[in-house]
C-alpha positions, 0 to 999 in steps of 0.5 A: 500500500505505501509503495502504490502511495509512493508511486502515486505522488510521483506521478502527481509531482511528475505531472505539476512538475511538467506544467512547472517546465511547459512541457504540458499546457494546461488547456485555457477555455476559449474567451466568448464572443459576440459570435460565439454567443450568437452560435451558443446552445444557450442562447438557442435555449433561451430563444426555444423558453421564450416561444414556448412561453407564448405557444402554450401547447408547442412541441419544445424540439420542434421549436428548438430545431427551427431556432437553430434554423433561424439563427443559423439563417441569421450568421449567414446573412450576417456573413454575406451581407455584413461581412465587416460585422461578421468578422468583428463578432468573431474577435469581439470578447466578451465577458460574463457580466457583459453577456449577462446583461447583454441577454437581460432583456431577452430573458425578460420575454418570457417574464409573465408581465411582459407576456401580459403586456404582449398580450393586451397590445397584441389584442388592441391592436387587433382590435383596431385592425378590425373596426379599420381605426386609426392611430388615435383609436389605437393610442386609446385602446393602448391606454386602456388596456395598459393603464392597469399594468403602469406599476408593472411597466416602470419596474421592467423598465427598472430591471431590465435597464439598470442605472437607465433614467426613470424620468418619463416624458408627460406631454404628448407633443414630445412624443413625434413618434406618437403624433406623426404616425396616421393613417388606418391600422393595417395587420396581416391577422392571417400570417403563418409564424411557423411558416418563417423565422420572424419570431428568432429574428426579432429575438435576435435584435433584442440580443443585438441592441443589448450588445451595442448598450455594453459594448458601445462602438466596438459593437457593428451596427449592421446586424441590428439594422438587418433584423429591424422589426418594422421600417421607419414610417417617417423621418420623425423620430423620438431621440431614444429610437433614432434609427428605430421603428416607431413604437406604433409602426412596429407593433402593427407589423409586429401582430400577431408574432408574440416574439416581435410584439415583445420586441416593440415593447421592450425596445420602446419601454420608456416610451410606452410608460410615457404614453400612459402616464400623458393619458392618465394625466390628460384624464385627470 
């Protein structure tokens, strides 16, 4: 027994002794990033948690396979017509606590208030669609449906945009985003969501802007604009979403896919509780 000890610790002194001289290497894992991320069985789960949460009854492979799909679909866009972006993802590292909060808001998709909150918008917005409203039938019904969600709102906000101003704008003429839209609400009620990958794309920006607000400049901005849920309606936009679909331009795009509908809000928090509160103060 104490001959096999001896062997033993010899063994162990020859091995620390190898490492001591470099003639073995320990094996360093490989730094993340932004395209690692974007390849990660994580964030694939992520997404596949995030669909279920709203397709009730979905079959979890299925789902999973075909957000595998879609952001494979994703990377080679990326790659062919970004190719910039692309390459700069592959060298791009990232660290825990930047990825952590990169992935924040997306996590927040399948947060039960913000599945409420995509619900009650979804439903206004059909709502509208079919009594062929305009944008001011819209807005009204958006403040209807979400005044009894404010509390739930500004804490979202609060969590998924930490250290963010808390500081809501309550007049409606600051809002040009909300006043330049017009003109009758228009949704296609009849789209297939397992016919394309809309649902993966729009979780995919979430992810995109999440990397440009960690990593500032060093991050391209090619793969957001790409995946952008709904073009600009108009030149006019607020200051928070330059560059960005309106709220309303985005949500009548973005019904009936829950995942896109999330997108809006969550991209447009600030300016949603803003809209809320304005009409909760015009009533009072």
């Amino acid at each position: 027994a104490g001959a096999a000890l001896g062997a033993a610790a010899l063994a162990g002194i020859v091995v620390l002794a190898g490492y001591a001289t470099g003639s073995m290497s320990r094996t360093q894992p490989h730094p993340m990033t932004v395209r690692s991320l974007l390849e990660s069985e994580e964030l694939a789960d992520d997404m596949t948690l995030n669909i279920m949460a709203y397709s009730g009854d979905a079959d979890a492979g299925i789902v999973h396979a075909r957000v595998l799909a879609g952001l494979g679909d994703i990377r080679a866009a990326i790659q062919e017509q970004a190719p910039e972006a692309h390459d700069q993802m592959g060298s791009l590292a990232l660290n825990p606590k930047q990825k952590e909060a990169a992935m924040r808001v997306l996590k927040a998709y399948r947060d039960g208030r913000m599945v409420g909150l995509t619900r009650k918008v979804t439903a206004a917005v059909r709502e509208t669609a079919l009594e062929k409203g305009d944008q001011s039938v819209l807005a009204r019904k958006l403040a209807a449906v979400l005044t009894p969600s404010l509390s739930d709102m500004k804490q979202l906000h609060k969590e998924m945009f930490p250290g963010a101003s808390e500081e809501f704008k309550l007049d409606l003429h600051d809002m040009p985003w909300l006043k330049s839209w017009n003109g009758e609400v228009q949704v296609d009620l009849g789209r297939r969501l397992s016919t394309d990958s809309s649902d993966v794309r729009a979780q995919a920006h979430t992810l995109f802007r999440g990397l440009e607000r960690e990593l500032g400049d060093a991050m391209p901005k090619a793969p957001a604009r790409m995946l952008q849920v709904a073009a600009t309606s108009s030149s006019s936009t607020s200051t928070q979403n330059t560059g960005e679909a309106s709220f309303m331009d985005c949500i009548t795009k973005a019904v009936p896919n829950p995942a896109a509908v999330c997108s809006c809000i969550a991209d447009n928090m600030k300016d949603v509780v803003s809209m809320v509160m304005s009409f909760l103060q015009g009533k009072s």
